[in-house]
Structures are given as C-alpha cells and as structure tokens.
PQR file with spaces between the fields and no chain letter, atoms N, CA, C, O and H, PARSE charges and radii, in Angstrom:
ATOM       1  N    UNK     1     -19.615 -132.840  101.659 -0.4000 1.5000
ATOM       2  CA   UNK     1     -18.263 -132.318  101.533 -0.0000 2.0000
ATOM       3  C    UNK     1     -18.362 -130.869  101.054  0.5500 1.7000
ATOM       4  O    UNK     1     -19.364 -130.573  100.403 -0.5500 1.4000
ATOM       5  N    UNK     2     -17.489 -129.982  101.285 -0.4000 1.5000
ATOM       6  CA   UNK     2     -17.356 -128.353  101.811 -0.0000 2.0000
ATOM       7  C    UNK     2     -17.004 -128.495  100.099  0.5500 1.7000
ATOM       8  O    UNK     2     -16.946 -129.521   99.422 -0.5500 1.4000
ATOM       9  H    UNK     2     -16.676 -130.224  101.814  0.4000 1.0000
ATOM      10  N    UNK     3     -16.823 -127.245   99.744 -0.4000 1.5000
ATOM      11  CA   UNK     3     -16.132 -126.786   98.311 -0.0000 2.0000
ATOM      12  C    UNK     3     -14.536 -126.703   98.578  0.5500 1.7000
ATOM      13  O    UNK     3     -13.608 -126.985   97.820 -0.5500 1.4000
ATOM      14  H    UNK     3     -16.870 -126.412  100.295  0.4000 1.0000
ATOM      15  N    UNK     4     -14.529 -126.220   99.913 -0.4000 1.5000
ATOM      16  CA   UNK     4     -13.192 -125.968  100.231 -0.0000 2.0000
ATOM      17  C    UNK     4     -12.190 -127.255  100.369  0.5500 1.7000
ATOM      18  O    UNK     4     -11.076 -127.446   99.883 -0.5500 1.4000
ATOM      19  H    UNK     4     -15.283 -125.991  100.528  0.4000 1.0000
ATOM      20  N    UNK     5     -12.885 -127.940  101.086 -0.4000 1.5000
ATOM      21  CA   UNK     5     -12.680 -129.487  101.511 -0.0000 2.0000
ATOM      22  C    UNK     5     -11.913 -130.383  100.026  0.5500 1.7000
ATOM      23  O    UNK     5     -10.881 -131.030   99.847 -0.5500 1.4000
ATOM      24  H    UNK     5     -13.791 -127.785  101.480  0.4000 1.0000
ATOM      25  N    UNK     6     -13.194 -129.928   99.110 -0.4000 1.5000
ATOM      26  CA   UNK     6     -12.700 -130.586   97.771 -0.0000 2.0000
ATOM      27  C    UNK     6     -11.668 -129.953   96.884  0.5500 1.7000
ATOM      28  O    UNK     6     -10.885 -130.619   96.206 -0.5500 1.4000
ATOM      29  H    UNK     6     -14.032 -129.403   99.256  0.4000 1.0000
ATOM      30  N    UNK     7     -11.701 -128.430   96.919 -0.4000 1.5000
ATOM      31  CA   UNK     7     -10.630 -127.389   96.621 -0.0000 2.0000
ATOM      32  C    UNK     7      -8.991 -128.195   97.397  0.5500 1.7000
ATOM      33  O    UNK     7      -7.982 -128.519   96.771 -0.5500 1.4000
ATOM      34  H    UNK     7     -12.337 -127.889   97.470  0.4000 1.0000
ATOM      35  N    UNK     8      -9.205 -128.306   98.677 -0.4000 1.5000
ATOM      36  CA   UNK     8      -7.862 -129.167   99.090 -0.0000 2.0000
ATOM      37  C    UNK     8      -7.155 -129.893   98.778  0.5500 1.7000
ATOM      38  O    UNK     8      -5.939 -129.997   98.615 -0.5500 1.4000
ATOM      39  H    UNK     8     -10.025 -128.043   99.186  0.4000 1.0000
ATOM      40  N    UNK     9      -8.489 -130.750   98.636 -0.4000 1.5000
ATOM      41  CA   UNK     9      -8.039 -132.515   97.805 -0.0000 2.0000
ATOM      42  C    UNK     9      -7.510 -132.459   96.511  0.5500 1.7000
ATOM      43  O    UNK     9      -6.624 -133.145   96.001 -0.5500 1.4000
ATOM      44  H    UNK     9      -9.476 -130.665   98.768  0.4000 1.0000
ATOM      45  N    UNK    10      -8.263 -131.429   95.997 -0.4000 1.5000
ATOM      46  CA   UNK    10      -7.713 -131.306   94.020 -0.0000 2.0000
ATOM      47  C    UNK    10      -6.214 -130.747   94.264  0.5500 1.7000
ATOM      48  O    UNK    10      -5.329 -131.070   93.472 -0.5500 1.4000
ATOM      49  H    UNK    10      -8.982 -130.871   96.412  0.4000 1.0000
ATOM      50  N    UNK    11      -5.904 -129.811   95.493 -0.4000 1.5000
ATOM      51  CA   UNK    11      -4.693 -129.050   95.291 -0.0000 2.0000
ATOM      52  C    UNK    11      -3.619 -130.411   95.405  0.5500 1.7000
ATOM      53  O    UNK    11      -2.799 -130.862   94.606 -0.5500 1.4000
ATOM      54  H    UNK    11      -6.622 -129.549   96.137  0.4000 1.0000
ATOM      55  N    UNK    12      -3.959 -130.758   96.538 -0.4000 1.5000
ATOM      56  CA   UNK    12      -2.830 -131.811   96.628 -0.0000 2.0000
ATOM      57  C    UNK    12      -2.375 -132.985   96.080  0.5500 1.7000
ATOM      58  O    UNK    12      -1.326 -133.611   96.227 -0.5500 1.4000
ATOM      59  H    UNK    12      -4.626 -130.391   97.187  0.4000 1.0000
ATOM      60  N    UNK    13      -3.683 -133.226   95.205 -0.4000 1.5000
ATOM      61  CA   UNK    13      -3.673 -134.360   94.331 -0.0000 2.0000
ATOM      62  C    UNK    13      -2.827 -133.352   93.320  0.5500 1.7000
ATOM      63  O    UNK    13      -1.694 -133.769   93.075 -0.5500 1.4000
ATOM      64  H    UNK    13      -4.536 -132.717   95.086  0.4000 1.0000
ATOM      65  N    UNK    14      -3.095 -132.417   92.853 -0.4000 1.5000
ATOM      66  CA   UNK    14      -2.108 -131.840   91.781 -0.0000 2.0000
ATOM      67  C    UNK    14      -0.782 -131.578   92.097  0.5500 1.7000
ATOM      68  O    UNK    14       0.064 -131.862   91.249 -0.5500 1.4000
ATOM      69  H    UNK    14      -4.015 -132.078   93.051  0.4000 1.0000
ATOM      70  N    UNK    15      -0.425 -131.075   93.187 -0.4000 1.5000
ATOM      71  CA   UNK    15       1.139 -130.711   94.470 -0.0000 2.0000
ATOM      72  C    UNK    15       1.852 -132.428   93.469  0.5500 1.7000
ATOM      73  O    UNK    15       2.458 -132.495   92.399 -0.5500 1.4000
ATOM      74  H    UNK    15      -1.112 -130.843   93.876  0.4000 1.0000
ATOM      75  N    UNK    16       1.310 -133.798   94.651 -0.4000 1.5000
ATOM      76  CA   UNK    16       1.280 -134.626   94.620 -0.0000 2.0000
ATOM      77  C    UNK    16       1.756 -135.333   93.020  0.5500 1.7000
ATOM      78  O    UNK    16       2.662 -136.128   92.769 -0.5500 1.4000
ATOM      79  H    UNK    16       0.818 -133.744   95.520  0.4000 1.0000
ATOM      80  N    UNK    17       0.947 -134.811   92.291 -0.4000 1.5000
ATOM      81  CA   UNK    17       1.744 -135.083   90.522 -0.0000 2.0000
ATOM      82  C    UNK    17       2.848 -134.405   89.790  0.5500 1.7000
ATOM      83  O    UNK    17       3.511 -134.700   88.796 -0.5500 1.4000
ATOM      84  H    UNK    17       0.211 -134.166   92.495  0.4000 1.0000
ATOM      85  N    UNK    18       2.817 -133.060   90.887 -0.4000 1.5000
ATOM      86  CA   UNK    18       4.269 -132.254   89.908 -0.0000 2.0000
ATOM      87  C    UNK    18       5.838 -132.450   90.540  0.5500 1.7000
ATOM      88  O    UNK    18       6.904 -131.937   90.198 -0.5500 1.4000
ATOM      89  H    UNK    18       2.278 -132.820   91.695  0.4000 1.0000
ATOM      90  N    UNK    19       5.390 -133.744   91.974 -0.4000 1.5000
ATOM      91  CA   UNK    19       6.712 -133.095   92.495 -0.0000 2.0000
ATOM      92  C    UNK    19       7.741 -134.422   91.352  0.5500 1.7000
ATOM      93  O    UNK    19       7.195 -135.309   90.696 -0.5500 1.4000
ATOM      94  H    UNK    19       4.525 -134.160   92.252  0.4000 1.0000
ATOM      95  N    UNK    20       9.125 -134.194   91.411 -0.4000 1.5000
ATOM      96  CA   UNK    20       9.823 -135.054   91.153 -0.0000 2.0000
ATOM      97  C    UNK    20      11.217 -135.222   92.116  0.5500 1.7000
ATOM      98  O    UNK    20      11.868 -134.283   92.572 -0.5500 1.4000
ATOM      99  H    UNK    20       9.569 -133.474   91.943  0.4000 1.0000
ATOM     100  N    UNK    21      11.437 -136.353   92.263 -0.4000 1.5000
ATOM     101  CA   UNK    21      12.521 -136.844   92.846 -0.0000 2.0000
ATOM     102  C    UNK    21      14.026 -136.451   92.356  0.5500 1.7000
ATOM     103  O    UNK    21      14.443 -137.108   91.402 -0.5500 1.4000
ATOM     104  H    UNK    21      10.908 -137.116   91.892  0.4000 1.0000
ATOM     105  N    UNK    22      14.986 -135.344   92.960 -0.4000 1.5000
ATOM     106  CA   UNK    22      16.063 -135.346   92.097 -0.0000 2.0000
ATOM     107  C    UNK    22      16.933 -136.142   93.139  0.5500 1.7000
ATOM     108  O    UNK    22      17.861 -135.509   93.642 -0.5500 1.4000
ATOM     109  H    UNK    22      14.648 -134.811   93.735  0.4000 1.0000
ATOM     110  N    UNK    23      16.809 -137.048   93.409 -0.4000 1.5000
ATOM     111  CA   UNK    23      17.463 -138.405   93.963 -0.0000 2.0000
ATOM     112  C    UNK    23      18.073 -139.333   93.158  0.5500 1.7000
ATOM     113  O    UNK    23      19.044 -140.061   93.361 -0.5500 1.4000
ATOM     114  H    UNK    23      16.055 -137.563   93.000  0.4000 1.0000
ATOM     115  N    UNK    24      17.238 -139.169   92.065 -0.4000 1.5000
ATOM     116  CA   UNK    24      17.635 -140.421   91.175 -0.0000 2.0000
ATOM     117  C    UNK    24      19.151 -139.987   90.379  0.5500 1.7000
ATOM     118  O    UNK    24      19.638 -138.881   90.146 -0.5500 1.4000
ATOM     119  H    UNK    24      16.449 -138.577   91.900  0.4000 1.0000
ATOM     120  N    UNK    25      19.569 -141.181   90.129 -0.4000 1.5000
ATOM     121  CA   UNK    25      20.879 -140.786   89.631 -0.0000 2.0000
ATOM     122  C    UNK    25      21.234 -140.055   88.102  0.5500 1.7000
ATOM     123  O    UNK    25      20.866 -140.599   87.061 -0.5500 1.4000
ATOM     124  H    UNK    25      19.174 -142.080   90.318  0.4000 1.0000
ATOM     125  N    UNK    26      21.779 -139.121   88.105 -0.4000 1.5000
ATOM     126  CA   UNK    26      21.849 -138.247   87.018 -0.0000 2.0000
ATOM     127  C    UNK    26      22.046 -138.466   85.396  0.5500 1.7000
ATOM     128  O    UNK    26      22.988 -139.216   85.141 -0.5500 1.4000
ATOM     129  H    UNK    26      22.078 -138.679   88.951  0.4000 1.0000
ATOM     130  N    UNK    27      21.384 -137.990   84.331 -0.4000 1.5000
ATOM     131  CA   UNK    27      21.925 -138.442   83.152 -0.0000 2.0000
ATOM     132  C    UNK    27      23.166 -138.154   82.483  0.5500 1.7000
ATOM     133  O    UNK    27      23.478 -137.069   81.992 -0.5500 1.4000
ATOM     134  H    UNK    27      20.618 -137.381   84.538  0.4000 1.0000
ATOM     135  N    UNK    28      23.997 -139.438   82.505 -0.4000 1.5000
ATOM     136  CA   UNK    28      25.201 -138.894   81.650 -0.0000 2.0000
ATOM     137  C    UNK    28      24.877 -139.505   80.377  0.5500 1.7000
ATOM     138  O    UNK    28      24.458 -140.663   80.395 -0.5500 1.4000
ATOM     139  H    UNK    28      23.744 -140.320   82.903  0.4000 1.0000
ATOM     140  N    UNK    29      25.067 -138.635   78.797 -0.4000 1.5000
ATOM     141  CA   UNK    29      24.333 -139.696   77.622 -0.0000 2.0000
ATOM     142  C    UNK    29      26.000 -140.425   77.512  0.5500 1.7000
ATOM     143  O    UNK    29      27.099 -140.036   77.908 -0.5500 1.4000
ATOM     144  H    UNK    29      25.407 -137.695   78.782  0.4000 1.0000
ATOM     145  N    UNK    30      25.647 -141.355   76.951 -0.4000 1.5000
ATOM     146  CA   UNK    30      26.684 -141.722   76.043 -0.0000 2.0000
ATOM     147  C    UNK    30      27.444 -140.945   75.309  0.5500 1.7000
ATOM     148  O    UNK    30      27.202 -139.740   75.242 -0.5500 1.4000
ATOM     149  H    UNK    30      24.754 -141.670   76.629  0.4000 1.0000
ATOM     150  N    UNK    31      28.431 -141.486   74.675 -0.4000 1.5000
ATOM     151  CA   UNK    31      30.008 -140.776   73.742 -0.0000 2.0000
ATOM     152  C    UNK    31      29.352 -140.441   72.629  0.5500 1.7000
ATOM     153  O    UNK    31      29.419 -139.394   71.986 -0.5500 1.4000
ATOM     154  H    UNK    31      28.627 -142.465   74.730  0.4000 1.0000
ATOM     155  N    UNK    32      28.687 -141.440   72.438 -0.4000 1.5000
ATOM     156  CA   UNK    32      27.507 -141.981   71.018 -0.0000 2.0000
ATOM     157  C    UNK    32      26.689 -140.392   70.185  0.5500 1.7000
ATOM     158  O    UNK    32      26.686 -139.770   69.123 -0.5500 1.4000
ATOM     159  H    UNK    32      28.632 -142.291   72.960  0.4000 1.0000
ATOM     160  N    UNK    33      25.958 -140.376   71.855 -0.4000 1.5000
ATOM     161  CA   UNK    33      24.420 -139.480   71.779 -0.0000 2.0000
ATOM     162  C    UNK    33      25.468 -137.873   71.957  0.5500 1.7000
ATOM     163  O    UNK    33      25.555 -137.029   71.065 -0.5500 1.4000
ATOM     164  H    UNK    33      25.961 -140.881   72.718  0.4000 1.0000
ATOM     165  N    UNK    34      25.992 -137.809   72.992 -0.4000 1.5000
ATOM     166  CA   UNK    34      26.910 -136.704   73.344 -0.0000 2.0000
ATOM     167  C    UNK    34      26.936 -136.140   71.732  0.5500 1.7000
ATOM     168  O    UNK    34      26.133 -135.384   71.184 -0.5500 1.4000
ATOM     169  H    UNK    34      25.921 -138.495   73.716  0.4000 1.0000
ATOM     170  N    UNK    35      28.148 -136.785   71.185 -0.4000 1.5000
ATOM     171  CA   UNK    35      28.700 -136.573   70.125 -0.0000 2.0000
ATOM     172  C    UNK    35      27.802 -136.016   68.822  0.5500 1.7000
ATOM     173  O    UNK    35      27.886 -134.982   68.158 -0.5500 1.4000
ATOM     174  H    UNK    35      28.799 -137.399   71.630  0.4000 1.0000
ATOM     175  N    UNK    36      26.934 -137.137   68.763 -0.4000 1.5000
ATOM     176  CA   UNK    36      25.950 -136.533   67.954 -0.0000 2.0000
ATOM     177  C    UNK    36      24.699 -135.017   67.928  0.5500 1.7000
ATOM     178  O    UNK    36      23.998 -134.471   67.077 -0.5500 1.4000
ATOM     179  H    UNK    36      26.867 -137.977   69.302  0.4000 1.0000
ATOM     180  N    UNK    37      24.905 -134.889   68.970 -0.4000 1.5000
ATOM     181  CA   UNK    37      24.111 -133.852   69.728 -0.0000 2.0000
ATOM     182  C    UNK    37      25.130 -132.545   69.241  0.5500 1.7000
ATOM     183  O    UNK    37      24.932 -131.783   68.294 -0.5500 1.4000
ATOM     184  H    UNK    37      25.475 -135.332   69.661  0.4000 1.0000
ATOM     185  N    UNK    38      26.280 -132.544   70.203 -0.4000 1.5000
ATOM     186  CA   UNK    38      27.444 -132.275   69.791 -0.0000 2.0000
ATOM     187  C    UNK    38      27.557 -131.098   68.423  0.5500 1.7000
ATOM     188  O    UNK    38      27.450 -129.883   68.254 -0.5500 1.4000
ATOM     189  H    UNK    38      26.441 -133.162   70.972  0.4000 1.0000
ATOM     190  N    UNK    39      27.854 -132.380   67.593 -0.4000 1.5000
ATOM     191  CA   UNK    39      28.197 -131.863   66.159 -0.0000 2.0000
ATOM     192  C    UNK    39      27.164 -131.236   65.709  0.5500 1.7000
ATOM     193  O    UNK    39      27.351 -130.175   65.112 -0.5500 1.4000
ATOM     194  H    UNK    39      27.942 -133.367   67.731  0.4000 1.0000
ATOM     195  N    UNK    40      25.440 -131.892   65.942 -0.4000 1.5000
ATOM     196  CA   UNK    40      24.874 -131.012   65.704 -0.0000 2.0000
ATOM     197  C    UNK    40      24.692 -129.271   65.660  0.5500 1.7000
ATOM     198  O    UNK    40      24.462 -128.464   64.759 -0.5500 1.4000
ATOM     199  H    UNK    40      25.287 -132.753   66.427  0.4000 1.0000
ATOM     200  N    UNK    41      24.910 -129.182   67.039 -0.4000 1.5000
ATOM     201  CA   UNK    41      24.866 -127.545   67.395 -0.0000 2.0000
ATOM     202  C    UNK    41      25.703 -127.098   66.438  0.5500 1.7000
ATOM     203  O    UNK    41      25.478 -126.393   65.454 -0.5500 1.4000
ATOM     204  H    UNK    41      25.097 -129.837   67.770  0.4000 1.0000
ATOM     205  N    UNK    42      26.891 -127.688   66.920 -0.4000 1.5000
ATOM     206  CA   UNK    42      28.041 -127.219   66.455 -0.0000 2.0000
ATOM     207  C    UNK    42      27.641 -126.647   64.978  0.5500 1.7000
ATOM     208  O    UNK    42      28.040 -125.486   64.881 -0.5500 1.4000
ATOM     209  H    UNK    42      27.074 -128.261   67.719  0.4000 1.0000
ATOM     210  N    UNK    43      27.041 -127.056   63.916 -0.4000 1.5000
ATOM     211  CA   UNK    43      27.269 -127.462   62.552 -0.0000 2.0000
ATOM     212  C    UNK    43      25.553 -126.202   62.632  0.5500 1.7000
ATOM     213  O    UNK    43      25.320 -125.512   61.640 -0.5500 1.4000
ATOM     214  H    UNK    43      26.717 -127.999   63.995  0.4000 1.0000
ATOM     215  N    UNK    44      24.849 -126.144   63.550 -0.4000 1.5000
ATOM     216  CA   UNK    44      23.766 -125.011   63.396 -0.0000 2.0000
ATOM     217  C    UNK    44      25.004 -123.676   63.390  0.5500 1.7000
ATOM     218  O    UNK    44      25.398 -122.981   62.453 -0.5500 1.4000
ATOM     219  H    UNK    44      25.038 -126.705   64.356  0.4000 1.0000
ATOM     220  N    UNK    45      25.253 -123.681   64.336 -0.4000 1.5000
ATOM     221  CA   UNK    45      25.951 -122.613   64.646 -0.0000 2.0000
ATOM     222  C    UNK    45      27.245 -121.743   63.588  0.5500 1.7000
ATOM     223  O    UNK    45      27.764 -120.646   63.798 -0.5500 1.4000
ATOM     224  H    UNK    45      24.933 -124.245   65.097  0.4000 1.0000
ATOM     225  N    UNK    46      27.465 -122.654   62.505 -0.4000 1.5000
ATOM     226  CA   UNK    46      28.434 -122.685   61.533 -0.0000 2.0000
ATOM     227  C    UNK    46      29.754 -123.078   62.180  0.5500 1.7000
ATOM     228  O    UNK    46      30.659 -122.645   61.467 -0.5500 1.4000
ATOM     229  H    UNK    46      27.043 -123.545   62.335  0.4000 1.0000
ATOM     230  N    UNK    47      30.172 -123.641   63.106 -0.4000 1.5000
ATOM     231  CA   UNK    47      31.101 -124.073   63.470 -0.0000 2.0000
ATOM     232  C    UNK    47      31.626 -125.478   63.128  0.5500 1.7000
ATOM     233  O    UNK    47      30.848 -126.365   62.775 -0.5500 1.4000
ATOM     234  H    UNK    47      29.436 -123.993   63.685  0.4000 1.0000
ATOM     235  N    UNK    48      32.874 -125.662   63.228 -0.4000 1.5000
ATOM     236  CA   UNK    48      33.393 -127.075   62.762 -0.0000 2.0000
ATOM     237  C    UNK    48      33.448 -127.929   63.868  0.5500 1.7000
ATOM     238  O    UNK    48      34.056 -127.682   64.909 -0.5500 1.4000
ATOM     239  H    UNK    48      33.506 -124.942   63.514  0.4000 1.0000
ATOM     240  N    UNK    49      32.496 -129.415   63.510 -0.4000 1.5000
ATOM     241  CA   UNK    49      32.426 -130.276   64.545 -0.0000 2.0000
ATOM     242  C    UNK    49      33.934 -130.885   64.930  0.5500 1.7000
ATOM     243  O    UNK    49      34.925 -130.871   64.199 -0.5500 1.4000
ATOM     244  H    UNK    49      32.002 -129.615   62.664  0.4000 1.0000
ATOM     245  N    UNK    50      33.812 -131.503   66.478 -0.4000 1.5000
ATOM     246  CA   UNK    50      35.159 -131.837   66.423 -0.0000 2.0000
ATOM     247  C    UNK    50      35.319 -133.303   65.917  0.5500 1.7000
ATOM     248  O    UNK    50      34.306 -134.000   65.879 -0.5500 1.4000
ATOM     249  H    UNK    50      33.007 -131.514   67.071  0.4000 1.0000
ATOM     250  N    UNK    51      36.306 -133.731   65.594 -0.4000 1.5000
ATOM     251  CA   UNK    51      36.780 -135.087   64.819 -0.0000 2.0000
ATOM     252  C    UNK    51      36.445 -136.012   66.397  0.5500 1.7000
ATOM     253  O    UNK    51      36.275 -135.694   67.574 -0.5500 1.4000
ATOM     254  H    UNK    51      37.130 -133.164   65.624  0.4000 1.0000
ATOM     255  N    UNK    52      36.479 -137.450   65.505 -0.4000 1.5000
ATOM     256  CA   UNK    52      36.314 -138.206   67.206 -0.0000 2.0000
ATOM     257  C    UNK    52      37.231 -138.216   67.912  0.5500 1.7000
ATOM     258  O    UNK    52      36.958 -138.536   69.070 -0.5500 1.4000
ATOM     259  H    UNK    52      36.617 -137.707   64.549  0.4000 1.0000
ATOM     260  N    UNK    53      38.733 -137.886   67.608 -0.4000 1.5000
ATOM     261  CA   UNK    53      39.369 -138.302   68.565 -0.0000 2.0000
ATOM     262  C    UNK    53      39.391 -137.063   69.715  0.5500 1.7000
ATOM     263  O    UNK    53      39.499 -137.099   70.941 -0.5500 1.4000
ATOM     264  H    UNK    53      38.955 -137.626   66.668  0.4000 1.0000
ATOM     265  N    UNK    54      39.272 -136.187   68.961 -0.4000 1.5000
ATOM     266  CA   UNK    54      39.336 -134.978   70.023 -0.0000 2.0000
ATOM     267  C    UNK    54      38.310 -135.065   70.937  0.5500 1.7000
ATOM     268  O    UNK    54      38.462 -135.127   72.157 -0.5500 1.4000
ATOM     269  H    UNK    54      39.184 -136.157   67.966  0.4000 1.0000
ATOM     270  N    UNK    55      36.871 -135.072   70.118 -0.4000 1.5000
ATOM     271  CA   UNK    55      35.790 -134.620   71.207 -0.0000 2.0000
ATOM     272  C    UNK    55      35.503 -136.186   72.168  0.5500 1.7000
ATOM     273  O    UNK    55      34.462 -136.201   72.825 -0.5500 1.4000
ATOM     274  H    UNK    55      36.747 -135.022   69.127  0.4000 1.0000
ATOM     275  N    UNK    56      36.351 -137.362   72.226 -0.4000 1.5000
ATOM     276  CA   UNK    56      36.928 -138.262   72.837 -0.0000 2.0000
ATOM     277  C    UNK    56      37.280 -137.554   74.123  0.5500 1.7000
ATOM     278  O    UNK    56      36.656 -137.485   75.182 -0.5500 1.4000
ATOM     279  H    UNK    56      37.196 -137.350   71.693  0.4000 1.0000
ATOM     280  N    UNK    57      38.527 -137.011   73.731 -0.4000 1.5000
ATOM     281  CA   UNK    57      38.955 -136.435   74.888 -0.0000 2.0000
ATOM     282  C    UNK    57      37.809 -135.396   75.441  0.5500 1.7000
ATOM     283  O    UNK    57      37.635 -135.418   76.659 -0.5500 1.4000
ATOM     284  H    UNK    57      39.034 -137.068   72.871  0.4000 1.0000
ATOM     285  N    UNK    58      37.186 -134.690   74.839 -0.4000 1.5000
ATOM     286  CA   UNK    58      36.450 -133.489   75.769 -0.0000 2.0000
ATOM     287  C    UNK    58      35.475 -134.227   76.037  0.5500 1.7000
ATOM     288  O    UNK    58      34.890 -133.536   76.872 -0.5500 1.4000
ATOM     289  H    UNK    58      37.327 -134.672   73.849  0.4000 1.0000
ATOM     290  N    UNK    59      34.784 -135.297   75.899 -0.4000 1.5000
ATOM     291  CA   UNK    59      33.997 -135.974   76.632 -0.0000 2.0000
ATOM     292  C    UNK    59      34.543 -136.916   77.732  0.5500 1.7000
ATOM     293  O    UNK    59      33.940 -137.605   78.555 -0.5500 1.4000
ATOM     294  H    UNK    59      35.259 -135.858   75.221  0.4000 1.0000
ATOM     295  N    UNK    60      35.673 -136.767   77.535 -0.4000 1.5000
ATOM     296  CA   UNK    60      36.180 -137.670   79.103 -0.0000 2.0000
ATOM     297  C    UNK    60      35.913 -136.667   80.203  0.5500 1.7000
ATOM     298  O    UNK    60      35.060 -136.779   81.083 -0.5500 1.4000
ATOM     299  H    UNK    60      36.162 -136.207   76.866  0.4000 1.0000
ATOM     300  N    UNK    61      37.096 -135.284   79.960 -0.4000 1.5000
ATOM     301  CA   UNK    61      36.764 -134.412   80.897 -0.0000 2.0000
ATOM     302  C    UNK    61      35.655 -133.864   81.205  0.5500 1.7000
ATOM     303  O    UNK    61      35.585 -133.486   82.375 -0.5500 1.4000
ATOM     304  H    UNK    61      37.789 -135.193   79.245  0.4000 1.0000
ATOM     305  N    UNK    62      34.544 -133.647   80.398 -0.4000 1.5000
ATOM     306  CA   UNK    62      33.506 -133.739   80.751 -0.0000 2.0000
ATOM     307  C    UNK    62      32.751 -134.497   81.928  0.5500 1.7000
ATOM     308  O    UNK    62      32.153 -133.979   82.871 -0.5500 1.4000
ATOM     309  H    UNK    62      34.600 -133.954   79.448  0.4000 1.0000
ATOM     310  N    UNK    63      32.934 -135.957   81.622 -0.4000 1.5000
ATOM     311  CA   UNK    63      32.480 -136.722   82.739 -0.0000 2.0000
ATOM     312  C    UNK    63      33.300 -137.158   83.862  0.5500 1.7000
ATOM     313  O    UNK    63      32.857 -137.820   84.800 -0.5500 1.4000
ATOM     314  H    UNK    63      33.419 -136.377   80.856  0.4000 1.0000
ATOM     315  N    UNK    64      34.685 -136.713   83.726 -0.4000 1.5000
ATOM     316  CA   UNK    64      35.442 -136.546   84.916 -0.0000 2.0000
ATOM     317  C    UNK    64      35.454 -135.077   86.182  0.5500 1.7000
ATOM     318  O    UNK    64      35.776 -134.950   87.363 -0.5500 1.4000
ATOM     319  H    UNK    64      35.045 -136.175   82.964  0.4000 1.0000
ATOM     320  N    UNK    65      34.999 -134.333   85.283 -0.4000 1.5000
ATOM     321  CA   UNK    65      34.829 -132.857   85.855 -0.0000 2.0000
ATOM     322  C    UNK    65      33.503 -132.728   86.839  0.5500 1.7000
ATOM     323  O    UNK    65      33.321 -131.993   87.809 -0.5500 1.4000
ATOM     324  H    UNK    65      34.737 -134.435   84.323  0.4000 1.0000
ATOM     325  N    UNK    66      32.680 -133.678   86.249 -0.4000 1.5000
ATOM     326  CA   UNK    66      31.336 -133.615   86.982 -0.0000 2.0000
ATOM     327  C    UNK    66      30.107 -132.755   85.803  0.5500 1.7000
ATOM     328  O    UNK    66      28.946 -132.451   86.080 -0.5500 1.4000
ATOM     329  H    UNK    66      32.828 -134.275   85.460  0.4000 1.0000
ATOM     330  N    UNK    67      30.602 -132.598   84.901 -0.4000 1.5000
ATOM     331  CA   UNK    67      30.029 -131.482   83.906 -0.0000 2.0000
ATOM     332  C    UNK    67      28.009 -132.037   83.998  0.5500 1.7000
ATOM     333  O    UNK    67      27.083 -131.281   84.289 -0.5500 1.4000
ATOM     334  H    UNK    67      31.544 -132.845   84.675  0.4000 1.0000
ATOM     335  N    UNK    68      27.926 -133.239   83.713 -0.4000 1.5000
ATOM     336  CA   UNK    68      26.979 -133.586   83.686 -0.0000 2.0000
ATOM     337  C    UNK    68      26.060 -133.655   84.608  0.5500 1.7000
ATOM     338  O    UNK    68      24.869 -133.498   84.340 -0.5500 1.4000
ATOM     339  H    UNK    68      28.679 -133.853   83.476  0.4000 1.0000
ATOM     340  N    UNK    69      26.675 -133.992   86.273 -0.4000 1.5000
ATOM     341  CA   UNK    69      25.887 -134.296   87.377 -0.0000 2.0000
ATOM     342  C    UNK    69      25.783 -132.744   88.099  0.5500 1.7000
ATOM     343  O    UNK    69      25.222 -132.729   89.195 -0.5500 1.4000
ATOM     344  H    UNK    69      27.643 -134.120   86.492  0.4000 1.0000
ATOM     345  N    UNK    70      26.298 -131.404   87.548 -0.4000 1.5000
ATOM     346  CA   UNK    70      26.311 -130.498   88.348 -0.0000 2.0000
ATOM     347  C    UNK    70      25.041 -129.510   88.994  0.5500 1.7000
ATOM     348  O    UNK    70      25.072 -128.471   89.653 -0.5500 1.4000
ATOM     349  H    UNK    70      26.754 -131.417   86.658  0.4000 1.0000
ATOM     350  N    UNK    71      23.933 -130.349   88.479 -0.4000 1.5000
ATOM     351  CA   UNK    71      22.471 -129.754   88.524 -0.0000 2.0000
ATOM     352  C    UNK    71      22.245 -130.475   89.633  0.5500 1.7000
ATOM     353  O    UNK    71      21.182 -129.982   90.012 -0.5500 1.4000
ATOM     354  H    UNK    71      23.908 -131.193   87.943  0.4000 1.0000
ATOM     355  N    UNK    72      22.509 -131.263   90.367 -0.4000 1.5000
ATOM     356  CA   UNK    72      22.839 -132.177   91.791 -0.0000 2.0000
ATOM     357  C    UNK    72      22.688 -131.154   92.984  0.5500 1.7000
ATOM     358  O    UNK    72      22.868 -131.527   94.143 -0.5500 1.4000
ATOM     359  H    UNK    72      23.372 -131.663   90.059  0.4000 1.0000
C-alpha cells in the first residue's frame, strides 16, 4: 500500500467522523432548563430575572415563533 493510498483512507476515515446529521430534530429545552439558564445570564449581566409568569409567556412565543428551530 502507497503512502498516498493510506493518506486517503486516514482522510476519509476522519471526513467520515466529523460529519453530523442536521436532520435530527431540533433542541427545544424545557420551561424548566430555559428558565434557569435564563435567569442565569440575566442575573450575570446585572439584570432582573423575569418572574415565572412572565418569562411563561416569553417562552411560549419563543417556541411558537420558531426561536429555537431557526438554525434548521
């Protein structure tokens, strides 16, 4: 076997491990994880997290808007 021959095989065996499928269906987190994530920033940033009922609502529109799947 050539150097080149084996140079091939390594490329495509590596091609072959990086690709990924964006087929699969998209992550939306939970209200749960959202939220907590959420307030986090929020609370780095010095800003006031929102209460649940509100960020309730901005997580609906969120996942009604498409906010999450738009990397599709």
């Amino acid at each position: 076997m050539t150097r080149e021959t084996t140079l091939e095989k390594e490329f495509l065996r590596n091609k072959k491990q990086l690709e990924f499928d964006f087929s699969e269906k998209p992550y939306v987190p939970s209200f749960d994880t959202w939220y907590a994530e959420n307030s986090h920033e929020k609370r780095q940033f010095q800003e006031k997290p929102y209460n649940k009922r509100r960020a309730l609502m901005v997580y609906k529109n969120l996942v009604e808007t498409g906010f999450f799947t738009r990397g599709k």
